[in-house]
Structure formats: structure tokens, C-alpha cells
N, CA, C and O of each residue as an XYZ file, in Angstrom:
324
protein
N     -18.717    -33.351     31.257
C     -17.652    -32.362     31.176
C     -16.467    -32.836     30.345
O     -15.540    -32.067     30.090
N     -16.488    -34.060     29.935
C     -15.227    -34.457     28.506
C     -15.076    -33.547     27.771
O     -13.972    -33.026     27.605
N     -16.382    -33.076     27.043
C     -16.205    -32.272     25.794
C     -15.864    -30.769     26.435
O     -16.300    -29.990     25.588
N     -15.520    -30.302     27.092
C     -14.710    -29.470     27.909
C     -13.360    -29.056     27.618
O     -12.749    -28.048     27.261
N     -13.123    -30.457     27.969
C     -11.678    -30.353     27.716
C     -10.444    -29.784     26.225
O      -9.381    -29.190     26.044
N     -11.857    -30.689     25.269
C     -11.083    -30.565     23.875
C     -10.735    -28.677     23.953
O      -9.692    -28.098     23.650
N     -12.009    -28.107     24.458
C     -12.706    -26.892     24.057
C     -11.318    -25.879     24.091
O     -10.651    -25.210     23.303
N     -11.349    -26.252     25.635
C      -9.991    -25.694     26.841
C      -8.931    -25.910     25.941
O      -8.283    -24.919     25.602
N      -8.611    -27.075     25.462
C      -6.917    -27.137     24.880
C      -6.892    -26.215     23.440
O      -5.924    -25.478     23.255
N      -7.790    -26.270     22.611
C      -8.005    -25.312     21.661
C      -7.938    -23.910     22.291
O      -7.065    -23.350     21.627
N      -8.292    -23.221     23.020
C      -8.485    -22.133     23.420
C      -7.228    -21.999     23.936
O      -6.811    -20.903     23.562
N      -6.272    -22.653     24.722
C      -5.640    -22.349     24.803
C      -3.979    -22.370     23.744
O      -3.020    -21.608     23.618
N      -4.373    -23.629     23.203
C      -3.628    -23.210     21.966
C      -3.639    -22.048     21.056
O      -2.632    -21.526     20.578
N      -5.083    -21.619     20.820
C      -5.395    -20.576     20.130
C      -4.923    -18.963     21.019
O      -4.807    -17.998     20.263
N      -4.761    -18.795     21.991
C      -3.776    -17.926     23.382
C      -2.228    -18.367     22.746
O      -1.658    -17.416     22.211
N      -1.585    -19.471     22.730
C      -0.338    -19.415     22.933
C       0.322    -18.996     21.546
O       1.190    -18.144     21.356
N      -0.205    -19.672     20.792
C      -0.070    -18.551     19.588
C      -0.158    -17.320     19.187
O       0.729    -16.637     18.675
N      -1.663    -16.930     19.516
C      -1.425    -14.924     20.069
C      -0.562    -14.800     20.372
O       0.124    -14.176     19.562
N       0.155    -15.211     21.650
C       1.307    -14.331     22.558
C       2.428    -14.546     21.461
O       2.981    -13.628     20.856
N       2.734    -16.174     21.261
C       4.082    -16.016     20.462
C       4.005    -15.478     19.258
O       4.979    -14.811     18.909
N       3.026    -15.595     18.451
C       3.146    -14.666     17.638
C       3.355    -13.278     17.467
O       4.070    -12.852     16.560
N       2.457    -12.137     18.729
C       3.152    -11.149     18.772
C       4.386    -10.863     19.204
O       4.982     -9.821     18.932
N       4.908    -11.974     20.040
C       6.199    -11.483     20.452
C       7.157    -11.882     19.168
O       8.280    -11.379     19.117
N       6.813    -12.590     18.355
C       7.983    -13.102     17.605
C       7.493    -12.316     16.263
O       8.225    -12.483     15.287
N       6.537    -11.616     16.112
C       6.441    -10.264     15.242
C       7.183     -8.921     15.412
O       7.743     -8.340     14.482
N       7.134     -8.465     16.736
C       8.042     -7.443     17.326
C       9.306     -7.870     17.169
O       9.804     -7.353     16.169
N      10.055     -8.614     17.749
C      11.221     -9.282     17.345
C      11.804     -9.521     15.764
O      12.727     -9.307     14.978
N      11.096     -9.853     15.874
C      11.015     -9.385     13.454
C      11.140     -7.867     13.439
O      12.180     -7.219     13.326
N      10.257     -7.545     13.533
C      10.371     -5.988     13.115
C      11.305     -4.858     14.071
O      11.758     -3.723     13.923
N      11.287     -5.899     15.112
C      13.428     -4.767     15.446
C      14.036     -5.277     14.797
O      14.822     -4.539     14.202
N      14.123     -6.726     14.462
C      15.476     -7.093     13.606
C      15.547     -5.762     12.190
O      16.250     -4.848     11.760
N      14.720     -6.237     12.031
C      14.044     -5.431     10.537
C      14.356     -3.995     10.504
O      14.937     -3.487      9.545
N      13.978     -3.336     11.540
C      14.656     -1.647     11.380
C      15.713     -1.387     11.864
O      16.361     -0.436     11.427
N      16.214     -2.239     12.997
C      17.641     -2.249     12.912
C      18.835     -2.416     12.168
O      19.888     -1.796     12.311
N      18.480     -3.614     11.093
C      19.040     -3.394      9.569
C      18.765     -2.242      8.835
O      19.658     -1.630      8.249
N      17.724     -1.937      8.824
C      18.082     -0.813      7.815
C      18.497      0.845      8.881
O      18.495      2.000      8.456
N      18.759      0.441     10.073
C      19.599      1.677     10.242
C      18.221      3.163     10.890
O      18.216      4.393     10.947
N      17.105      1.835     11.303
C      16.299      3.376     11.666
C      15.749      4.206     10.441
O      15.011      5.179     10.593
N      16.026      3.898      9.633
C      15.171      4.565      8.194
C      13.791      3.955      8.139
O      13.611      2.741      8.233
N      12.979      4.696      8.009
C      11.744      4.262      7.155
C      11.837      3.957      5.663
O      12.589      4.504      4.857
N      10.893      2.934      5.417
C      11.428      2.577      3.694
C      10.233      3.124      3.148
O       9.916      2.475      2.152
N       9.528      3.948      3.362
C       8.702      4.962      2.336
C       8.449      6.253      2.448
O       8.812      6.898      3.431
N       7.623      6.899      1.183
C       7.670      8.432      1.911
C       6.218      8.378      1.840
O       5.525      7.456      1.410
N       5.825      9.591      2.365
C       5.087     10.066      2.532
C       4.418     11.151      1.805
O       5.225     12.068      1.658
N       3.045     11.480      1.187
C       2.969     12.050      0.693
C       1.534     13.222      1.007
O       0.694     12.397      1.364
N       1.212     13.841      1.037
C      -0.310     14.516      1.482
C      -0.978     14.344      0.584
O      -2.068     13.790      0.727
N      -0.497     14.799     -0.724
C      -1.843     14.461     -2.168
C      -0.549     14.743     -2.926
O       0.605     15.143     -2.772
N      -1.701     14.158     -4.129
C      -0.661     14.573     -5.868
C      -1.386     15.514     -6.175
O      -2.585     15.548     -5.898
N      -0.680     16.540     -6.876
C      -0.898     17.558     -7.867
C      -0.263     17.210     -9.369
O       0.781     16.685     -9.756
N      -1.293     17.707     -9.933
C      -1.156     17.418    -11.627
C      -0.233     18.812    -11.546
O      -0.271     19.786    -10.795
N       0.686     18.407    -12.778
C       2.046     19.241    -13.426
C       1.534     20.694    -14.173
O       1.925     21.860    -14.129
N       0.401     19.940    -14.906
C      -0.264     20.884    -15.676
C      -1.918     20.539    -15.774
O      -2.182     19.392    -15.415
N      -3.122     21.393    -16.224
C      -4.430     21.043    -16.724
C      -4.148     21.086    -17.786
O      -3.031     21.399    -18.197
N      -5.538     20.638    -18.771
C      -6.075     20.806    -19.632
C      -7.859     21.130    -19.678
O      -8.742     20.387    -19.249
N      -7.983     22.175    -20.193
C      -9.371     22.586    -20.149
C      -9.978     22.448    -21.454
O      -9.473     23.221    -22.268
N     -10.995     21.636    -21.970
C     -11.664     21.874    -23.379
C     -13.021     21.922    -22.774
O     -13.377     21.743    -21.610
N     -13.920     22.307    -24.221
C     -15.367     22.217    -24.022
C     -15.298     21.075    -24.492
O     -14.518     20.646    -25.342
N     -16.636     20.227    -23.600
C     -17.235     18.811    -23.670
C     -17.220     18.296    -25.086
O     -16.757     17.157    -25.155
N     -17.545     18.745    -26.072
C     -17.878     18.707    -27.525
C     -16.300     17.991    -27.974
O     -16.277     16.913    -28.569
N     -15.301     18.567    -27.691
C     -13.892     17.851    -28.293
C     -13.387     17.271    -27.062
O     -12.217     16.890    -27.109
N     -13.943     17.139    -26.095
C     -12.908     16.348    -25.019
C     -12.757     15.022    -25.398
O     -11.698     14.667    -24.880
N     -13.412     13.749    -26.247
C     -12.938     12.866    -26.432
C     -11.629     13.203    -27.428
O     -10.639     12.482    -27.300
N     -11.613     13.985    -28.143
C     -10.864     13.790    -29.098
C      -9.439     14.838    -28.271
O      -8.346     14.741    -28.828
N      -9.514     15.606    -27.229
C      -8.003     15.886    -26.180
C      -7.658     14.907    -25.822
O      -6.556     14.574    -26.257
N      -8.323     13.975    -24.921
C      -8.207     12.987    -24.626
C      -7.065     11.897    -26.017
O      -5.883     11.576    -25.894
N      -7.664     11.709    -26.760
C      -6.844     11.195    -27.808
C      -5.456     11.817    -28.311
O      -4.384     11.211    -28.334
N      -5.677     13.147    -28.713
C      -4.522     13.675    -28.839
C      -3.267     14.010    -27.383
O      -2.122     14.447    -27.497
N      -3.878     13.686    -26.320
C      -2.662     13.623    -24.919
C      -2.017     12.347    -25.358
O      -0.837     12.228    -25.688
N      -3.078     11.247    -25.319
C      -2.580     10.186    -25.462
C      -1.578      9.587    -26.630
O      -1.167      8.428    -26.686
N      -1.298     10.610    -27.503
C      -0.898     10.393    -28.629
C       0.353     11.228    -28.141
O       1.418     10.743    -28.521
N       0.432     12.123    -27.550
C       2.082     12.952    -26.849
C       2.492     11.636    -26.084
O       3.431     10.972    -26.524
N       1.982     11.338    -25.229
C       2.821     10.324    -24.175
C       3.539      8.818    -25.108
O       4.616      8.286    -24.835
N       2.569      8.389    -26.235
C       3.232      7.421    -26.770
C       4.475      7.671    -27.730
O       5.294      6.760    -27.855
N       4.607      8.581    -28.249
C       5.707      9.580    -28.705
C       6.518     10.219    -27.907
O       7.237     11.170    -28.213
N       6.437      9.825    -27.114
C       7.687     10.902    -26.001
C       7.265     12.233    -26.051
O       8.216     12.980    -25.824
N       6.113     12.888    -26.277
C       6.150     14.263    -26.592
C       6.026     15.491    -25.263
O       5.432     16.543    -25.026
N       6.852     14.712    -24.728
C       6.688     15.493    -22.829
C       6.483     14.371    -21.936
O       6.374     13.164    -22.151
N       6.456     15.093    -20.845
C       5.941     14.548    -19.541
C       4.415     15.022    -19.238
O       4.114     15.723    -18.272
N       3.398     14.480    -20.314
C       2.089     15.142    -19.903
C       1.702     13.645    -19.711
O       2.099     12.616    -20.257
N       0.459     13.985    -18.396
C      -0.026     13.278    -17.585
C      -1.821     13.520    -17.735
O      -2.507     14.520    -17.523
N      -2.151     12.262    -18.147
C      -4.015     12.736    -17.859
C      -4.553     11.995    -16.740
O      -5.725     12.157    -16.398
């Protein structure tokens, strides 16, 4: 029963860490929203919607593709592919 023992003190080291760690995670994270005042620091979103489409036949879509990409490096709007 020696080799028992090691087993036991690991296991329980590996316990006392669980506990303090969650407690000293919670404790972090009130500090943490209590600084910022109860705000959440992100939003939320359900989905993105595109601004606008673009519809071509298959035959020139590489070449829409090229010409969008050629508005956005020019500043030529806010178009998005």
C-alpha cells in the first residue's frame, strides 16, 4: 500500500487546485465586470446580411469577381463579396 499514497497526494492536489482555481476564477471575473460597470464587452449578432447582391451568369462570374475586386481597391464604394 506505499504506492497508494503517492496516488492519494496527487489526487488530491489535483482537487485543491479545481476548487482554488474556480474560486479564484469567479473572483476574477467579479473583479472584471465590476470594473467595467456591468456592461458586456460585445455585441451580439443573429447573422450578417450582405448590403447588396450581385447576380451574373457562370460564363463571366470570374471576371465580376475581378471587376468587384477592382471597386474595393479604388475606394469605389462600400461593396462587399
Amino acid at each position: 500500500m506505499k504506492w497508494l499514497d503517492p496516488v492519494l497526494s496527487a489526487l488530491l492536489l489535483a482537487l485543491y487546485g479545481l476548487i482554488f482555481g474556480v474560486i479564484g476564477g469567479a473572483l476574477f471575473g467579479m473583479l472584471l465586470q465590476a470594473l467595467q460597470g456591468g456592461r458586456w464587452d460585445f455585441a451580439s449578432l443573429r447573422s450578417m446580411q450582405p448590403s447588396r447582391y450581385v447576380l451574373v451568369d457562370e460564363a463571366v462570374a470570374d471576371e465580376a469577381v475581378r471587376l468587384i475586386r477592382g471597386l474595393q481597391t479604388t475606394g469605389g464604394g462600400s461593396t462587399r463579396t
